[in-house]
N, C-alpha and C positions, 0 to 999 in steps of 0.2 A: 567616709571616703576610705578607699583601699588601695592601699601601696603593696606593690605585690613584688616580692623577688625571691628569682628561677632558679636555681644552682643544683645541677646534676640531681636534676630530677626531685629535688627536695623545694618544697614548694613553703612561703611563711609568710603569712597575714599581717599585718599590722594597724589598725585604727590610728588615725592620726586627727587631732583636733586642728592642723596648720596645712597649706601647700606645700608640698617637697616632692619637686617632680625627678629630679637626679637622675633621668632618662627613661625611667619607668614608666609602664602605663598604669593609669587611672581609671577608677570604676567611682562613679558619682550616683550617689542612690535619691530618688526623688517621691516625694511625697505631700499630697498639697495639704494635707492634714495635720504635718508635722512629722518627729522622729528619723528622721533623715537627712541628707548632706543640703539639698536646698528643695524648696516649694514648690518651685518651677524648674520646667524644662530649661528656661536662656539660664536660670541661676548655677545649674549643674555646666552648659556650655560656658557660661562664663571663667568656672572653675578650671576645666581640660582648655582654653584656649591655647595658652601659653606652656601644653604639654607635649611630648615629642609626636611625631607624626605616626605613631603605631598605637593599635590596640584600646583606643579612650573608652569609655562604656559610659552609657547617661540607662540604669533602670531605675524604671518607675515602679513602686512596692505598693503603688494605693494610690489614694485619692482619685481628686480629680471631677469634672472634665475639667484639660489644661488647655484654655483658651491663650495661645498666643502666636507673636510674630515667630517665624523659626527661619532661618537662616544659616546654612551649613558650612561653616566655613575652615571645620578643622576633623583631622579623620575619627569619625565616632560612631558606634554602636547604638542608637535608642530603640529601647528593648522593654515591653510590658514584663514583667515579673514572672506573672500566673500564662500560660496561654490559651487556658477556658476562658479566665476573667478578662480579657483585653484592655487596656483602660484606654480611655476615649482625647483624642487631642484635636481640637476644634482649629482647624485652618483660619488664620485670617491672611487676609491680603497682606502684603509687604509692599513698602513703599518706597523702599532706597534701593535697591538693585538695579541698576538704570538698563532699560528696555526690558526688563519683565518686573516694574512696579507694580499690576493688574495680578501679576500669578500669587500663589499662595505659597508651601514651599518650595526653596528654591536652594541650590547650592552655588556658591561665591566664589568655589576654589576649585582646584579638580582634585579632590582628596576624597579615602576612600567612605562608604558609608551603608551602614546597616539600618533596615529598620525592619521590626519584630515584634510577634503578640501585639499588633496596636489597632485603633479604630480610628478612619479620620472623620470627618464630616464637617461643613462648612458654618464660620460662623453665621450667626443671623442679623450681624449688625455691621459685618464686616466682612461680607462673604469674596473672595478670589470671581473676580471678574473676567477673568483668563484663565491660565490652565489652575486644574490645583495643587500637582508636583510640577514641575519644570528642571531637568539635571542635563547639565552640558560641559562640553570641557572649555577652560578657560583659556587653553594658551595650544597652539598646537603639540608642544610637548608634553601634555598632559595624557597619563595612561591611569587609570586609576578604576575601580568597579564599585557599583550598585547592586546591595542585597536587599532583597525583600521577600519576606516569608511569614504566614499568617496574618496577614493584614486585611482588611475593608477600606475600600474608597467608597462613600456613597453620599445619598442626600442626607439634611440635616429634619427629622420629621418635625420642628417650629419647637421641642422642647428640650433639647439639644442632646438627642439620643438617633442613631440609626435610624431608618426605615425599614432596613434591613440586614439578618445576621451573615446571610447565605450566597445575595446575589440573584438570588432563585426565585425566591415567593415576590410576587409583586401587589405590594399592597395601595390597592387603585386611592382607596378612599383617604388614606393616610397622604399619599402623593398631593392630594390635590385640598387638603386640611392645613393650610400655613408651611409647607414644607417648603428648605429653600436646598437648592443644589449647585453644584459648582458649575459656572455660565459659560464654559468654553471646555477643554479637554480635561477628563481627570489626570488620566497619568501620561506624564512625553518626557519623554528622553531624545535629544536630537544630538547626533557631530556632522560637522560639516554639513549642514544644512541651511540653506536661508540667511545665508553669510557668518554662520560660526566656523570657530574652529575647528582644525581636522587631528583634535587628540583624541586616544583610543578609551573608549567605555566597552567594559566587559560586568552586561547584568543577567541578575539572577533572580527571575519571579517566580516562588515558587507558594503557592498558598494565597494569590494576592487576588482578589476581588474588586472590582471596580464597576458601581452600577450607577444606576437613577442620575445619569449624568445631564445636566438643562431639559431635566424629565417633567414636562406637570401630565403626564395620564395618555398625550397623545404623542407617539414621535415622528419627527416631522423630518423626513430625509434631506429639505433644503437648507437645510441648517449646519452649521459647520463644528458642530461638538460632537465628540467621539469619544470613548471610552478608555482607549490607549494610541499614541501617537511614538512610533519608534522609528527612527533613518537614522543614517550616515555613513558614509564607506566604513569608518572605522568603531562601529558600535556593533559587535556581536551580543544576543539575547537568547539566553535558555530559560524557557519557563515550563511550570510545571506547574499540574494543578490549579491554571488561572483560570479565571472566570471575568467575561465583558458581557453585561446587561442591563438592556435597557434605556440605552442611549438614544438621542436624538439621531444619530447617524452611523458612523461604524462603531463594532464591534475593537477591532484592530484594525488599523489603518499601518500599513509598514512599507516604510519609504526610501530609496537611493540607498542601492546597495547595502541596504540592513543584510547582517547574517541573522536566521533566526531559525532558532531549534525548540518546538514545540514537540517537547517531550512527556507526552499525557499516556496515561496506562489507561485500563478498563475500570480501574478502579477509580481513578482522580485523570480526568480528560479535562483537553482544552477546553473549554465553553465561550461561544456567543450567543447569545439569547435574547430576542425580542429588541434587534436595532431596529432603526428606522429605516436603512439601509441594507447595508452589507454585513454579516459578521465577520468576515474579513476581507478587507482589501490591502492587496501586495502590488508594488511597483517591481521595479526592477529589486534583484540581490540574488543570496543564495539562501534555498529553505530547505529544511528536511523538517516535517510534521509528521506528527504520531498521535493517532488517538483524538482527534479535532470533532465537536460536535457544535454545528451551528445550527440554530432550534429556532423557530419561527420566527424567521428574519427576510423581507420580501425577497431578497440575493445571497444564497449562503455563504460562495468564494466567488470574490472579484480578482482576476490576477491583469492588469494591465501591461501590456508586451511593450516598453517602450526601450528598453535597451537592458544589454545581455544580461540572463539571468537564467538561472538551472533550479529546478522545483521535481522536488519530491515528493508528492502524499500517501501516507499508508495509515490506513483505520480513518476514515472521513465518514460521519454520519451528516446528513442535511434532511430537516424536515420542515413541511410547509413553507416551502419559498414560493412564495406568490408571485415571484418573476423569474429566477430560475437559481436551480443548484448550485452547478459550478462554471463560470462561466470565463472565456480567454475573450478579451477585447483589445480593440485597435492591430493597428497594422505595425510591426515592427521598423525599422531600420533598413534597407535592401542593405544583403548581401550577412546579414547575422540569421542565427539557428538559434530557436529553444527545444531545449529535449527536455519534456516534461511526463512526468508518468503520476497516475495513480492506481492505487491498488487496495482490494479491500474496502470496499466505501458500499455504502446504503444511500439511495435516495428516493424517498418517503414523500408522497404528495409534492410534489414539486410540480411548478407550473411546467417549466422546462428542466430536466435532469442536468443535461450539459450544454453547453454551447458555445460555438465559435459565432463572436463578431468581430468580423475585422474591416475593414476602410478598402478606401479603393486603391489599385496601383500599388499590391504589393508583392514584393519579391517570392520566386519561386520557393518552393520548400520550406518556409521560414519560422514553419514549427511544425514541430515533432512532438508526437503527444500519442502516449500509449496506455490505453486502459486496460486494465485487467482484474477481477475477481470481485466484478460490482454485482451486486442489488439495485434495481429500478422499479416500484410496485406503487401502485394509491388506486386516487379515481380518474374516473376519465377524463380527458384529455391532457395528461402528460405530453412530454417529446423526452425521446429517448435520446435522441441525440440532434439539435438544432444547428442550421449553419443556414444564416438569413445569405440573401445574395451579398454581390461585393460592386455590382457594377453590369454596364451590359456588355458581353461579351467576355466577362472575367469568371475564370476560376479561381477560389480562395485558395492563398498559398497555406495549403497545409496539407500533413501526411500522420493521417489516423490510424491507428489501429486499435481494436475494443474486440476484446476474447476474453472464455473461461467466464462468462459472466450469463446473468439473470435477468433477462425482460419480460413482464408478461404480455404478451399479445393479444390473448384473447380473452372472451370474459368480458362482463363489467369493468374489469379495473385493468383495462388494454389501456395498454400506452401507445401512443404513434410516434412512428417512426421520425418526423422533421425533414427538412429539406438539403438539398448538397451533399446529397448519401453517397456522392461521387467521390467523397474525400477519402473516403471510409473506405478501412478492412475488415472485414467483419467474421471472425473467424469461432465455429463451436460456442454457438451462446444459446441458452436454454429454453424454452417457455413454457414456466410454469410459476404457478404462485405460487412466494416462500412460505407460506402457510405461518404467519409473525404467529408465536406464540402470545404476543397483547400486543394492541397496537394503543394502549393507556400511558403517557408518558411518567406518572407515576410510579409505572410498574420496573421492580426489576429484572420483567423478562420481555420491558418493551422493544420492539423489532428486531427479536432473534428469531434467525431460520428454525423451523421444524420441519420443512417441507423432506421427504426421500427425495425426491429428484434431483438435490442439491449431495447425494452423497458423495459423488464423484465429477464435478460440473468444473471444479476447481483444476489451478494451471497441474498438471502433471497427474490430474486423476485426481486428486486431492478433494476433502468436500471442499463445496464454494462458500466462504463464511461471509461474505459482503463485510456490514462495520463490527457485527458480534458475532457469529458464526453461527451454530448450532448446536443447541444445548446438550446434546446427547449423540452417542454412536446412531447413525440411522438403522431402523432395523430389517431395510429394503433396500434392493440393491434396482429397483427402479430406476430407469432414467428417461425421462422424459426430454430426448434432444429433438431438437427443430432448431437449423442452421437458418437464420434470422438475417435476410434479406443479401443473402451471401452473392 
């Protein structure tokens, strides 16, 4: 154990064989093998309980797997050592938290908490019946934040190792060989939600994977397990580099007034991958995404319009939705406005690219929604832009605009148009195939433009890059414009 004290900058170690906390923090090193403060995870919390509210550290230097009950009840760091070698900590259900006895970990307090370099996966005799994380705040004056970075949430494959490192490779055969997976959501974070409290959580996902959630090989969309589960007015989430795969139902499910900042690069993007469902679905709140790739998922973005909410997307890839891309449903509130925009997006075999469903009876103008600097390409029979009726005699309230973008028309891999093309402004949009330099999702030059006619298709002349742009200066100043149902 290390006792550690600060003084102008001059920093001194000390090993101690006793507790002496004398306000300090503590770093508790864990190893189930031996050579270290305690064997287990609760041995190392038992140690920090009764230490101040800053700074505890629980790392793990070895061993393991550490199959145990966890329950968070004081502010602390648990952190793998290595972060190639991750060590593995096997969930079990917990039994004394009253109203989330079923979940697996869970936090007790509203105190802050890290967790890092780690592997979860459910036990096999005692696997989380409900969620497998669960973090909420306890009291409404609770503010307090959740980190998480480098981590795996996934199935247990029967020999109590992952099924998977990545999130990505889906291994059908392994799934359905004794694997057992966590039976309701892996990761939720909820405030004010569902009768809790309205203290403030402020999380940070950044590196955190969450797959093979109530997965045996098929996913089955009427099912109520999800991948990650976030709401509350007062829970703001920035992630990064996360990854939701292969769940029975959503990808992300994001609920009442979540903020949520999906801050993904070209290099490390948001991923949904192969739900049963939706890779995302958003309620009400406020979003700004960056960099978002939902990958054969039957609905790539679900955004349901039920009360006031402002949505951003820029960089949106969606491939193979077998019912459509991106899609706005239900009828708002009369007398509220959504201004929603995206920009920059790719959509790839999509049954339906985008689409408006909304209900009958609903207010004038009550969404704003403007697209600009899309890609729309596959095979045939796409909709470029869908807008089913609302009722007889009714116009959908909404007010479209979609410019600077890429449809193909013709050809084999023509997309059609959709219906309510009344809503619509349709201004300088192009037809021609982006000419995808691989359409191989292995590859990594899958669904970047090559096409010239894309040099200057883009808002202000700019080339038009849809979700990757194009690889190279184009070396034709071709353009092939066709004002598209203008």
């Amino acid at each position: 154990m290390r006792w550690r004290i600060s003084s102008g900058g001059l920093a001194v170690f000390f090993t101690i064989a006793c507790l002496n906390l004398n306000g300090f923090a503590l770093s508790v090193t864990v190893n189930s093998g031996g050579g270290a403060d305690a064997t287990t995870i609760n041995g190392a919390l038992d140690m920090i309980r009764a230490a101040p509210e800053v700074d505890n550290e629980v790392l793990i230097t070895g061993g393991g797997p550490y199959e145990e009950v966890i329950i968070i009840d004081v502010p602390v760091a648990i952190r793998g050592a290595d972060s190639e070698n991750r060590p593995t900590i096997i969930i079990v259900q917990n039994d004394t938290v009253a109203g989330r006895e079923l979940d697996g970990i869970v936090n007790s307090a509203g105190v802050d908490i890290t967790l890092e370099n780690l592997i979860f996966i459910p036990s096999l005799s005692a696997w989380p019946t409900d969620d497998g994380f669960d973090f909420m705040p306890l009291t409404d004056a609770d503010d307090f934040s959740i980190t998480v970075k480098n981590c795996l949430v996934t199935a247990n494959d029967g020999t109590d190792k992952p099924v998977t490192l990545d999130g990505l490779t889906y291994e059908e055969n392994k799934m359905l060989s004794g694997a057992v997976s966590i039976q309701d959501d892996g990761f939720q974070i909820l405030s004010v939600f569902g009768g809790r409290p309205n203290g403030k959580i402020h999380a940070t996902l950044d590196g955190l994977v969450v797959s093979h959630i109530a997965f045996d090989g098929v996913p089955d969309s009427s099912s109520g397990q999800d991948c990650f589960i976030l709401g509350g007015d007062n829970l703001t989430v920035t992630m990064k580099n996360t990854v939701a795969s292969y769940g029975e139902r959503f990808g992300f499910q994001l609920l009442q007034n979540v903020t949520v900042n999906m801050e993904g690069t070209p290099d490390a993007p948001i991923i949904a991958k192969g739900m049963g469902s939706s890779g995302v679905l958003c309620f009400s709140g406020f979003h700004d995404w960056n960099y978002v790739q939902c990958l054969e998922n039957p609905l790539g973005v679900r955004i349901d319009l039920d009360t006031n909410q402002a949505h951003s997307i820029n960089h949106l890839l969606v491939t193979g939705a077998s019912d459509l891309g991106l899609g706005y449903f239900y009828a708002p509130a009369e007398g509220l406005v959504r201004d929603f925009s995206v920009k920059n997006a790719t959509f790839y075999n999509c049954a339906e690219a985008l689409a408006l469903r909304l209900g009958a009876g609903v207010a004038g103008d009550a969404l704003q929604l403007s697209v600009s600097d899309i890609v729309v390409a596959g095979e045939g029979g796409d909709d470029t832009f869908f807008v089913p009726a609302v009722g007889v005699d009714e116009t959908p309230a909404a007010s479209v605009t979609i410019s600077n973008s890429a449809v193909v028309t013709d050809g084999p891999n023509a997309v059609l148009p959709g219906d309510f093309l009344d809503v619509l402004t349709m201004t300088d949009i192009i037809n021609a195939d982006p000419m995808f330099v691989s359409t191989d999702p292995t590859s990594s030059d899958f669904l970047k433009v090559s096409s010239d006619a894309y040099a200057s298709a883009g808002t202000d002349g700019s080339m038009l890059a849809g979700y990757y742009g194009m690889d190279d200066s184009p070396t034709s100043s071709v353009n092939l414009w066709a004002l598209y149902l203008k």
